[in-house]
Phi, psi and omega in degrees: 000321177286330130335302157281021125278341166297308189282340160329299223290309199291319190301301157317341161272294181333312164278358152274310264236282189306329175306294214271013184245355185229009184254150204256124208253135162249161197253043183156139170241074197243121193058247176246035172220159186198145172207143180232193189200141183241181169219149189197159188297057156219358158121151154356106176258132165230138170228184183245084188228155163208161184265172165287133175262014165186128184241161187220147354288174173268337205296331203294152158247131173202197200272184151342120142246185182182152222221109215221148158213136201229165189229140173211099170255037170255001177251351154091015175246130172226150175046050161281119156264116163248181183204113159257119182263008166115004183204203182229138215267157166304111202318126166051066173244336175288129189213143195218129197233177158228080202046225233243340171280131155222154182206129211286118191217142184261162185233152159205140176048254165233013147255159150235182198209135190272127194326298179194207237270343179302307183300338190265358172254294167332314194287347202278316158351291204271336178269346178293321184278321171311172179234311187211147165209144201263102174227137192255170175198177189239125212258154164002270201297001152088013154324127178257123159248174187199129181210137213256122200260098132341127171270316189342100164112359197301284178327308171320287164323325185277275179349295171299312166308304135351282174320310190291326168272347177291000000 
């Protein structure tokens, strides 16, 4: 009996231990931005994320959305901006604006992505300078959410995320 409770215990350390080695820690709070960083088998992740601070409609129910720009340098990925709004998007329905820039992100599943690697520089640009930024989308069932997005600390976050992956 004593013997299968040391192996509970070791099995219960051992899988906290793994647990917490693949959960993403943060190197930062700035403002309405926060960025962390995980280790994971493919090597070191660092990202940049916030939440919204207001989504519409409200009546829709759906999960966390959240706004991101991530660093993977065993993959040879730097400044991917992706977005989940909480749901699973209509195919190319996602547009993310600022005063008169807007710009255009393909979907799979509940995520989306910016085409490629210019546009995702033209966007980091562009988030450096916003104050807010505005992305609608379209859910499966062709419902439009919005959801509004804070830049405040948007430099901070990157900036540290970035370092942090260096």
């Amino acid at each position: 009996m004593l013997l299968k409770k040391i192996f509970v215990l070791f099995f219960l350390i051992t899988f906290s231990l793994s647990a917490l080695a693949n959960t993403p820690r943060s190197t930062g709070k700035y403002k309405n931005w926060e960025s962390f960083t995980v280790e994971t088998d493919k090597g070191k992740i660092c990202f940049a994320q916030t939440l919204p601070t207001k989504r519409a409609p409200a009546s829709i129910k759906r999960d966390k959305s959240k706004l991101f720009v991530t660093f993977r340098p065993s993959e040879n990925i730097t400044d991917e901006v992706s977005l989940t709004s909480g749901h699973v998007y209509k195919s190319s329905t996602v547009t993310a604006s600022s005063g008169k820039k807007r710009y255009s992100f393909f979907s799979q599943k509940n995520f989306a992505w910016l085409l490629d690697d210019q546009e995702e520089k033209n966007f980091i640009k562009l988030m450096k300078r916003a104050t807010n930024l505005i992305v609608k989308a379209r859910m499966a069932n062709g419902a439009e959410t919005t959801d509004h997005y804070s830049m405040m600390g948007f430099t901070k976050a990157y900036n540290t995320a970035k370092k942090t992956c260096n």
